[in-house]
N, C-alpha and C positions, 0 to 999 in steps of 0.2 A: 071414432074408428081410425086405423092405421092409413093411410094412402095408400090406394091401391097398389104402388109402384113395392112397396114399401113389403107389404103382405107376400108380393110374389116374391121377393127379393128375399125372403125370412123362408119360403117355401121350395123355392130353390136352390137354398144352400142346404138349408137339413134335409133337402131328397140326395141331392149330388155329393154322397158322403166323400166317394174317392178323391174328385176333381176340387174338394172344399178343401183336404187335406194335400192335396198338390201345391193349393195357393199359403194353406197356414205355412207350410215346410219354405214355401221359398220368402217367404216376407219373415217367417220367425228369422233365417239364416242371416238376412238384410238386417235387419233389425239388433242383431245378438253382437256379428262383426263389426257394423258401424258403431254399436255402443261400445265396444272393447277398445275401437280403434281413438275413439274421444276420449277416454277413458285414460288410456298409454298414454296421450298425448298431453293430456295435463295432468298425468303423475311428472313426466316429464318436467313438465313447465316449471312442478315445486321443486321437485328432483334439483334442477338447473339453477332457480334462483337459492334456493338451500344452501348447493355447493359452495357458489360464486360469491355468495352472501359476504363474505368478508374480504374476500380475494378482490373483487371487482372497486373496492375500495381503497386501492394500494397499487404503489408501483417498485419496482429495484431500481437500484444502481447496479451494475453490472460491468465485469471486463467485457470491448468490443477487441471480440478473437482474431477481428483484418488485420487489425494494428497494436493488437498489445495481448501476447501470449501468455502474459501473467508471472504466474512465480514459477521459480524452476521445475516442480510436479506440476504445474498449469493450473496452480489455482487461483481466486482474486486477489488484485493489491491496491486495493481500493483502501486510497488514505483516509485516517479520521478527519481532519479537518476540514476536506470536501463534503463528507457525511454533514456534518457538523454544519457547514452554509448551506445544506440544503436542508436540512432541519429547521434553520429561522427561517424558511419562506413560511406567509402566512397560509393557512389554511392545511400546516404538518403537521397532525398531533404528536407522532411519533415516529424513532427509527429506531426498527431492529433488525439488529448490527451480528452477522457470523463471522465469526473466526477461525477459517478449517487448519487445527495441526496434526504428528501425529505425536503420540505420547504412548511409552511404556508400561505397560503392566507391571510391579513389582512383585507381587502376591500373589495374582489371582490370573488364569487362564483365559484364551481365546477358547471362542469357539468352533473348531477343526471345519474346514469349507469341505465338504464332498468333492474327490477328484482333482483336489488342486493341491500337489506337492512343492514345497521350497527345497531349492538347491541350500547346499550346506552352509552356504557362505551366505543367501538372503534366510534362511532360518536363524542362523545366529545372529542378525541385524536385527532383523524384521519378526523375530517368532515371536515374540511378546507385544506388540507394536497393535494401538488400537487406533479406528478413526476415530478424532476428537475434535466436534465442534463445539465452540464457543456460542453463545447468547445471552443477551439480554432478557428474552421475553420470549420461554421456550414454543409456549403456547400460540407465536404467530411462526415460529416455523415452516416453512413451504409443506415438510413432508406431515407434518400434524394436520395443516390446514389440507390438504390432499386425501389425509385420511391413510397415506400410507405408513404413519405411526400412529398408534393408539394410543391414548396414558390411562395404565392398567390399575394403577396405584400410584396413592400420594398423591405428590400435586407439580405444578409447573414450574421452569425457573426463573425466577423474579428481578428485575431491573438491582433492585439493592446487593441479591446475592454473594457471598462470596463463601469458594472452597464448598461449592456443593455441585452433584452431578447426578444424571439422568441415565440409567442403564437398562436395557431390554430385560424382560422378566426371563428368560433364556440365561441368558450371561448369570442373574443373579445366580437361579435352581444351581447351574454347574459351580457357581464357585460358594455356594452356601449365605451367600449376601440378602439382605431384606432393606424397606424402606429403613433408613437410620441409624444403617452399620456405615462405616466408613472403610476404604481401600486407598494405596496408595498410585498419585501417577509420577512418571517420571520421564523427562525431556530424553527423546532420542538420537543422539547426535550424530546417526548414519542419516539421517530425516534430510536429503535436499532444500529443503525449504527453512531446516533451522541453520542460516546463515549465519548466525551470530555460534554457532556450538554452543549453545546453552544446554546447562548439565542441572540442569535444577527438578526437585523430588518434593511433592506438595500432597497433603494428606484432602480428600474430599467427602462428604457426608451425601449419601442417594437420599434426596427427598421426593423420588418417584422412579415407576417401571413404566416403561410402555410394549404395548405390542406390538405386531407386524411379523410377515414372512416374506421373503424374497420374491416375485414372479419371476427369474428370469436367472439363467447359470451365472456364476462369479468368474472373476478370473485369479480374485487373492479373498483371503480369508479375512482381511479388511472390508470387504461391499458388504460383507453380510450383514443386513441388519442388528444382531444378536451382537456382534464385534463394535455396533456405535454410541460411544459416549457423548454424551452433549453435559454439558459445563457453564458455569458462569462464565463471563471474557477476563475476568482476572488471571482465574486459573489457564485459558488456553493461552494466555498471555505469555503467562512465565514460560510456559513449556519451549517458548522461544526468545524468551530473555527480552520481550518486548516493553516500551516506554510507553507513555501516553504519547511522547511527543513519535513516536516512530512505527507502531505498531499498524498493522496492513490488516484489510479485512477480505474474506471469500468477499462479501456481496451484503449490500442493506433496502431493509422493507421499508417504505414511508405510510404512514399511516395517514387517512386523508380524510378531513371531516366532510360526515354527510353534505354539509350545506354548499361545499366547491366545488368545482369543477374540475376534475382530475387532470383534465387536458390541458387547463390555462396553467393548473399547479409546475404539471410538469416542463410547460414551456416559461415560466419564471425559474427552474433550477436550470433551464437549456443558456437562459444567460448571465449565469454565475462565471466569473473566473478558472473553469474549469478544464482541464483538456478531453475535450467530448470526441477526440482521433481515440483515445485509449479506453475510452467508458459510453457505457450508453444508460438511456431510462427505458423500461422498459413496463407495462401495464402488467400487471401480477396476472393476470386473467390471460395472457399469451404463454405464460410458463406450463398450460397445460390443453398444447391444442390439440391430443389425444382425446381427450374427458368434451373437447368441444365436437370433436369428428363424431365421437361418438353417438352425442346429443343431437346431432345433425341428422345422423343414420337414424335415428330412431325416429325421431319428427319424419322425415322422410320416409320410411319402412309404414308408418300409422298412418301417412298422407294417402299413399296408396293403399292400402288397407282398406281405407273408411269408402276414395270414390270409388275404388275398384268394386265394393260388395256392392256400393248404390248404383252403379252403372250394369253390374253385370246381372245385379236382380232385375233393373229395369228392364234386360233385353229380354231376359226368361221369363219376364211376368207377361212381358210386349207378347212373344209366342205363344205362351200357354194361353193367352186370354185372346190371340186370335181364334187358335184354336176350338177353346170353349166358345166363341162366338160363331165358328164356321159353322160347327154341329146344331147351330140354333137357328139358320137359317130360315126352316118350317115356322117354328115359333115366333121367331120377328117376324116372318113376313105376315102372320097373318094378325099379329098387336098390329103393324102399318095398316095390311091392310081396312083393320076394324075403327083404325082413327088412330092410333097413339099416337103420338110424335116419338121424334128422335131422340130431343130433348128428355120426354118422360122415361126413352128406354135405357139411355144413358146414365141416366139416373138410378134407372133398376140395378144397372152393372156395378158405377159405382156404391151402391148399398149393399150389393151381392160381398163385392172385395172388400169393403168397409167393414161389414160384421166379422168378415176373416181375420181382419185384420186388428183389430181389438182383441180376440185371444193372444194373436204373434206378438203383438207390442207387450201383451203384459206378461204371457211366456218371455218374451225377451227380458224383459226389464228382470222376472226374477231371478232368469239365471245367468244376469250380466255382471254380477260379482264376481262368482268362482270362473266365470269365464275369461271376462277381462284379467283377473289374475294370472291367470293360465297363458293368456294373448302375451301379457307384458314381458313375464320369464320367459318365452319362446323370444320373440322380438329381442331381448337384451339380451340375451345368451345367443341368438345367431351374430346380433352384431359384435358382443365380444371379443366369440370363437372369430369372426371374418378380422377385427382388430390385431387379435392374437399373434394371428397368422402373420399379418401383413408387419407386422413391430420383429415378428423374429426375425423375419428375412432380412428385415432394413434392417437389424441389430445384426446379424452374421455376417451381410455382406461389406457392414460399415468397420465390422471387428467389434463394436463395443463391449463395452463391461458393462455388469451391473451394479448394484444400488442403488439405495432409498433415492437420490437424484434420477435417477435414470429412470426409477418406476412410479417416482412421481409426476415426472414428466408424460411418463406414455398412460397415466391414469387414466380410466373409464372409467363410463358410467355403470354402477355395480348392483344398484337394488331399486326396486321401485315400487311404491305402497300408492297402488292402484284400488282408487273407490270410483264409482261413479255417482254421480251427482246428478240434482234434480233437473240441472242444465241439462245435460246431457242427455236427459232422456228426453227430456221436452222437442230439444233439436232432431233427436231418432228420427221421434213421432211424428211430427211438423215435415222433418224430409222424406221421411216414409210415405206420408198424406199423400205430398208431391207426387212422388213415385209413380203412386198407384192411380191417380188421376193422368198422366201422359200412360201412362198403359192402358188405360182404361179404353182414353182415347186414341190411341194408335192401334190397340188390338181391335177397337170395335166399327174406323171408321172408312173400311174398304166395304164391310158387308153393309154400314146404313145407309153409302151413296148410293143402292142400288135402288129400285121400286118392288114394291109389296108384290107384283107380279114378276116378275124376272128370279126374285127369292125363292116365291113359292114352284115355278119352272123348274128352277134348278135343285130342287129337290125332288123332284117327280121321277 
């Protein structure tokens, strides 16, 4: 037979239907949120090392903007041959090398920015004028690795490459282009930056489209993603009549093998020969401390989430189970009086909230899927929208432009494939236990220090 404590504690919950379902509702609720909130949290966690995955293993070379303003449009002038010594340090596997110029359209059309007119005079420079970056190795691109370029079709551009080019599947549809036709480019010698006037016209073959769409307003019909070409470094080369021995770069990736230490890497290229007043290194993983804010706020947003449901259940289970124990007064006092102990009635209580609590855990558990999914989109879409916000203003009041730089930089966190896991519920359940054992005890232990007489009085 069951123990006696045990019998009443089965016979006290199926009488007290109301007060049974007071305690399911508020332990299912504890239960449902903390598992959501465990849930976000280590979607997050893969979310984060996902992203970072390849970024976290790299660092740039960079213009430092205190002391060295760059090229005349303020781009980088970062020589090959320093590239090049930081490339023999051991532990580089590789560098990849952009070259930002801008280059002509001969053929085929821009695509027209909303709201943004050229005077007569930059239309006829500048109306056919596309961004054109150069690379080696399209595919480690900041804004691919950002996620803020897609490759739609085709494929990437290849260290060997030459006279081939990457265009937005936009730009294609308008000018009728597909993977494998060829257009031509052509050096723009209103272009600030081609110092040399180089007038040279190079035919190039698309071996891939990518996608992507703007976040944020332009200020020329160049930011627009759809208007960026990316190129082998041959071809962005010529567009400015450049040499091996003379040619400048935006900025270069190092690629760093697993088994190094990034840190040590980068403090052996800090004492190369180099002038470190005009350049810096910078850890690839700081190029997007948007996408880290973000990741913060979310960790943070799920921290509170998880103790706030466990604490604030705790206090409502703490009242309600005083409560159910005040009404019981009569009843304890006269188990004391007839012999129980405290002990045995404690034990009533918790087996009364224990059977409760075994529907709410495995109610929880099964609607902890569609609800943690539900949790996570709420959570990443507030932080977003709060992100969104706070990026425009800094962008208005700072005056910036936009593009693929700009909105790779201010990247978040954008989706999150939230399961829960058998961890997680384990943990619910185990802190749930917790829970309801401090409630148990703090709802039931004002009425047990009293005496079986003094009980039964104050119900009289």
């Amino acid at each position: 037979a069951l123990p006696i404590f045990l019998q009443n504690a089965w016979a006290y919950v199926s009488r007290k239907k109301f007060k049974t379902l007071i305690i399911f509702f508020i332990l299912f609720s504890m239960a449902t949120v903390a598992l959501s909130s465990l849930a976000v949290k280590h979607a997050t966690d893969t979310a984060a090392k996902e992203t970072f995955k390849s970024i976290n293993s790299s660092f740039s070379m960079q213009i430092d903007r205190r002391h060295n303003q760059g090229t005349a449009r303020g781009g980088g002038n970062l020589k090959g041959k320093d590239i090049q010594a930081i490339e023999g340090i051991e532990g580089v596997q590789k560098a990849v090398k952009r070259m930002e110029v801008v280059a002509d359209l001969v053929d085929q059309e821009l695509i027209p920015a909303k709201g943004v007119r050229l005077d007569a005079t930059r239309q006829q420079r500048f109306g056919k004028a596309a961004q054109v970056t150069g690379i080696n190795d399209s595919s480690m691109d900041e804004r691919f690795a950002a996620q803020t370029f897609t490759l739609t079709e085709g494929r990437h551009i290849k260290d060997d490459d030459t006279n081939v080019a990457l265009v937005h599947e936009d730009f294609a549809k308008k000018n009728n282009l597909k993977v494998g036709d060829k257009f031509k480019l052509k050096s723009n010698i209103y272009d600030a930056d081609n110092e040399k006037q180089a007038n040279n016209q190079t035919e190039v073959t698309i071996v891939g489209l990518f996608g992507g769409k703007n976040k944020g307003g332009v200020t020329a019909p160049q930011e627009l993603y759809e208007n960026t070409i990316l190129t082998d470094l041959k071809t962005s080369a010529l567009m400015y009549g450049y040499t091996d021995a003379d040619a400048i770069y935006l900025d270069a990736t190092f690629l760093v093998g697993g088994q190094y230490d990034i840190d040590k890497v980068m403090e052996q290229a800090k004492k190369l020969g180099i002038n470190w007043k005009a350049y810096t290194l910078i850890k690839s993983s700081q190029n997007y401390p948007t996408l880290q804010k973000s990741i913060n706020l979310v960790y943070g947003l799920t921290d509170k989430l998880f103790l706030g449901s466990l604490i604030f259940s705790a206090i409502i289970l703490v009242l309600v189970l005083f409560l159910w124990t005040n009404s019981r007064r009569r009843e304890i006092g006269v188990r004391l009086a007839l012999g129980m102990t405290n002990k045995t009635i404690i034990a009533q209580m918790l087996c009364e909230v224990g059977m409760v609590s075994i529907a709410s855990f495995i109610a929880a558990i099964l609607a902890g899927g569609p609800v943690s999914e539900w949790v996570g989109k709420l959570i990443l879409g507030q932080v977003n929208s709060s992100l969104g916000t706070q990026l425009a203003n800094e962008a208005k009041s700072a005056n910036l432009g936009g593009g693929a730089a700009v909105d790779g930089f201010n990247k978040t966190l954008t989706e999150l494939s939230v399961t829960v896991s058998n961890m997680d519920k384990a943990t619910v359940v185990g802190l749930g236990l917790v829970v309801i054992v401090i409630a148990v005890l703090l709802g039931s232990a004002f009425i047990l220090q009293k005496s079986p007489k003094s009980l039964l009085q104050d119900t009289e």
